[in-house]
N, C-alpha and C positions, 0 to 999 in steps of 0.2 A: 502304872508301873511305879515301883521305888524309885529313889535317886540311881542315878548312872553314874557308874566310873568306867571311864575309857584309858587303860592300863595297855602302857609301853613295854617289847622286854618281859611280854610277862609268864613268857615259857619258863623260868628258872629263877632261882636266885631272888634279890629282893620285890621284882616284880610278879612272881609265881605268890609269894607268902603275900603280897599286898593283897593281891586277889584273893584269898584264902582267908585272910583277912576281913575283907570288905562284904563276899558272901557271908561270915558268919555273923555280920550285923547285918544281913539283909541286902545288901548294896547290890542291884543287878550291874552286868560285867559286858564291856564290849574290850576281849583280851586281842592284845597285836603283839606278832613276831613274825620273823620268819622261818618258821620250823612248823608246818601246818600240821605232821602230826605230834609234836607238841602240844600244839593251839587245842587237837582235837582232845589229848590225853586230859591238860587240864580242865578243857571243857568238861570234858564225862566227868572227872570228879566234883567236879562243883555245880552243877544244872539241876542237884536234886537240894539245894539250896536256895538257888535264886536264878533268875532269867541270862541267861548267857549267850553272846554272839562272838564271833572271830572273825576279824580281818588281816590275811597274810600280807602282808609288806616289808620291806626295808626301811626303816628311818631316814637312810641317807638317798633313798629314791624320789624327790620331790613330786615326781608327777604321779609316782606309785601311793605315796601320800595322799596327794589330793582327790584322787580315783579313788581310794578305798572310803576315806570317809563319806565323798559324794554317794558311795553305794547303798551308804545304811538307810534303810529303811526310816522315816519320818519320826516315827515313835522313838527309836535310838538315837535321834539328833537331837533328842532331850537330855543330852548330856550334863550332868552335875560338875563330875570331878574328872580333872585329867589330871594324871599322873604320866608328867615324862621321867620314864626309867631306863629307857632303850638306854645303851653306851659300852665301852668297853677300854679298858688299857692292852696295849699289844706293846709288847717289847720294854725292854730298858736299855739305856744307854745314853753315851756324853751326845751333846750334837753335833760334834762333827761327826760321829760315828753312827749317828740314827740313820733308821731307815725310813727310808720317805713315805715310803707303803703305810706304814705305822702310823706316820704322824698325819696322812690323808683321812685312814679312817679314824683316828680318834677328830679328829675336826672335823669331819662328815660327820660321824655321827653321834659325839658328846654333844656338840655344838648346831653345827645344820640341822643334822635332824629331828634336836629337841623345837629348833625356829620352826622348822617344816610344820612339824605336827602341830605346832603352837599356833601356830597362822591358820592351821586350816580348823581348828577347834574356836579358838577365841571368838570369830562371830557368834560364833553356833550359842555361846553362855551372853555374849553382848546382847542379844536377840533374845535371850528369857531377861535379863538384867541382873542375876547369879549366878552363881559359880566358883570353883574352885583352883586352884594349878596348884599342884606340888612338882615340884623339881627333883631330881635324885642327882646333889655335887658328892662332895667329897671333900672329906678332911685336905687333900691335896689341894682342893679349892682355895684353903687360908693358909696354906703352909708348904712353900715349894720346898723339892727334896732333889737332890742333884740324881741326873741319869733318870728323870720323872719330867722334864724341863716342861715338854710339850701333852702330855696327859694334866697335866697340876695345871696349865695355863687354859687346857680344854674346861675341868673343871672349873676354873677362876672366871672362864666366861660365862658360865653357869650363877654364880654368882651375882655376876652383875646384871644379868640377864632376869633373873628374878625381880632384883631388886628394882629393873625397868619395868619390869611387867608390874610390880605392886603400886609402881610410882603413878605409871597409866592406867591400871583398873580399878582400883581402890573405889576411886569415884561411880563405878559402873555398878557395885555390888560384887564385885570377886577378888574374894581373897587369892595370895599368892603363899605359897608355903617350901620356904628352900632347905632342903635336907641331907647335912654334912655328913655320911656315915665314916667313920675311921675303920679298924681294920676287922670285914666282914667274909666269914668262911663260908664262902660261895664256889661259884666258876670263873671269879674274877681272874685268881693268880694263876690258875690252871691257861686260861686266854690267854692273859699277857706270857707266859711263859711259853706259847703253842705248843700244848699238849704236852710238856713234859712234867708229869705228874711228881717227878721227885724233885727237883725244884718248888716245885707249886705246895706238895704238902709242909715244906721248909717255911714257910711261911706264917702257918698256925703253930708251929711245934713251941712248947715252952711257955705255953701261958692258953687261957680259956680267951677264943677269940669271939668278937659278936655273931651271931647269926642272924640270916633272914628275918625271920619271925621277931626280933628285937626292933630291927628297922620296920617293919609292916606296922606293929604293934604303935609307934610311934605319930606314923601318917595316920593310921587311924583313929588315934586324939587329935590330930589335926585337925582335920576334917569334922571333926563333930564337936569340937566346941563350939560354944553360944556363939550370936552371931557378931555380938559385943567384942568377942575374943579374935585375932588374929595372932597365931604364931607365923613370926614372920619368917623364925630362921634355927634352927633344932642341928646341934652338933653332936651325937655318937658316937663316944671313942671305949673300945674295950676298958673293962675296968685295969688291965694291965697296959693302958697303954694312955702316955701322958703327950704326946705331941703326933705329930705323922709318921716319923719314923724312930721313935722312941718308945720300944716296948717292953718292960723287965718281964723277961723269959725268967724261968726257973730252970 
C-alpha cells in the first residue's frame, strides 16, 4: 500500500477537501465521521483513486475511539498521517450568558477528542518509528475575540497541544504540523449559528473568503516535504482579513 492518512471530520468541509486532496497524490484514506452515509458518499467518490476505508465514530466517544481503530484491519494500522480535523464552534456569547451545552461540546470535541484519537494513533506511528500529526486550530487559537471566550481557548489548547506533541515526538521520527486557518467558508458558521442559514451566510458576505481546498492544499505541503523540513505551524487568513475578527468587507 501507499502512505495512509487517517482523516478526522472528514465528511465536509476542510476535512472532505483534505481527503480529496491526499487521494489525488495517491495517499490511501481511512475517513472518520459520524455521518456513515457521508463516510459512504465520499468513499465512492474517491475509491477509483486510491484505497479507501471508513470508520463511524464520534471524536468525543473515548471508547468509541478506541474500538474503531482497534477494528482496522493490520494492513491499515500502517498509518502515515493523522490529521485531527474532527471539531466544531456552537454558539456565541458573553460567559455569563453561554451555554454550557456549547461549551461541553467544543471541549469534548476540539480538545478530548483530538487527545482521544491522538492517543489511540500515536503508538500505531511510534511502532513504525514515522509519522506524521497535523492538527486543524484556528486563528482563534492566537487571537481571542470576545463572546468566542471558550471555542478560542478550545482552539488555544490545540496549540499547545501540538506543540507538546512536537516537543515528545520529534525525537521518534514524527513530525507535528499545526494549522491555524482564519475565516473558512465551510459548515463551520452554519453549526455555530444552528442552522440558521441567514446568520451563517453573514459571515462570508463582503469579501472572498478562504475555502476548503485552500486549507487541504496547505496540509498537503506539509506533509510532503523533505524529511529535513518540518512545518511546524501554518497560519491562513483570507486575503481580506488581517486579524480574527478583522475583515475589510466591501
Amino acid at each position: 500500500m501507499s502512505r495512509i492518512a487517517f482523516v478526522t471530520g472528514a465528511t465536509s468541509g476542510i476535512g472532505k477537501a483534505t481527503a480529496e486532496a491526499f487521494a489525488g497524490a495517491g495517499i490511501d484514506l481511512v475517513l472518520c465521521g459520524r455521518r456513515q452515509d457521508r463516510l459512504d458518499e465520499v468513499a465512492g467518490e474517491l475509491s477509483s483513486q486510491v484505497k479507501v476505508t471508513t470508520l463511524l465514530f464520534d471524536v468525543r466517544d473515548k471508547q468509541a475511539v478506541l474500538a474503531a481503530v482497534n477494528s482496522l484491519p493490520d494492513e491499515w494500522k500502517n498509518i502515515d498521517i493523522l490529521v485531527n480535523n474532527a471539531g466544531n464552534a456552537h454558539g456565541l456569547g458573553t460567559l455569563d450568558q453561554g451555554d454550557t451545552d456549547d461549551w461541553d461540546a467544543m471541549i469534548d470535541g476540539n480538545v478530548k477528542g483530538l487527545l482521544y484519537v491522538s492517543k489511540a494513533i500515536i503508538p500505531l506511528l511510534l511502532a513504525r518509528g514515522k509519522g506524521h500529526i497535523v492538527n486543524i486550530s484556528s486563528i482563534a487559537g492566537k487571537q481571542t475575540y470576545a463572546n468566542g471566550a471558550v471555542y478560542c481557548a478550545s482552539k488555544a489548547a490545540v496549540e499547545v497541544i501540538s506543540e507538546g506533541m512536537r516537543l515528545e515526538l520529534t525525537q521518534h521520527g514524527i513530525k507535528t504540523t499545526n494549522v491555524a486557518p482564519g475565516a473558512v467558508e465551510t459548515e463551520f458558521s452554519l453549526v455555530r449559528f444552528k442552522g440558521d442559514e441567514e446568520k451563517a451566510e453573514k459571515v462570508y458576505q463582503g469579501f472572498d473568503p478562504l475555502q476548503a481546498g485552500d486549507i487541504a492544499d496547505a496540509i498537503l505541503y506539509a506533509v510532503n516535504a523533505p524529511d529535513r523540513v518540518t512545518i511546524a505551524d501554518i497560519t491562513i487568513l483570507a486575503g481580506a482579513q488581517s486579524a480574527a475578527t478583522t475583515i475589510h468587507r466591501k
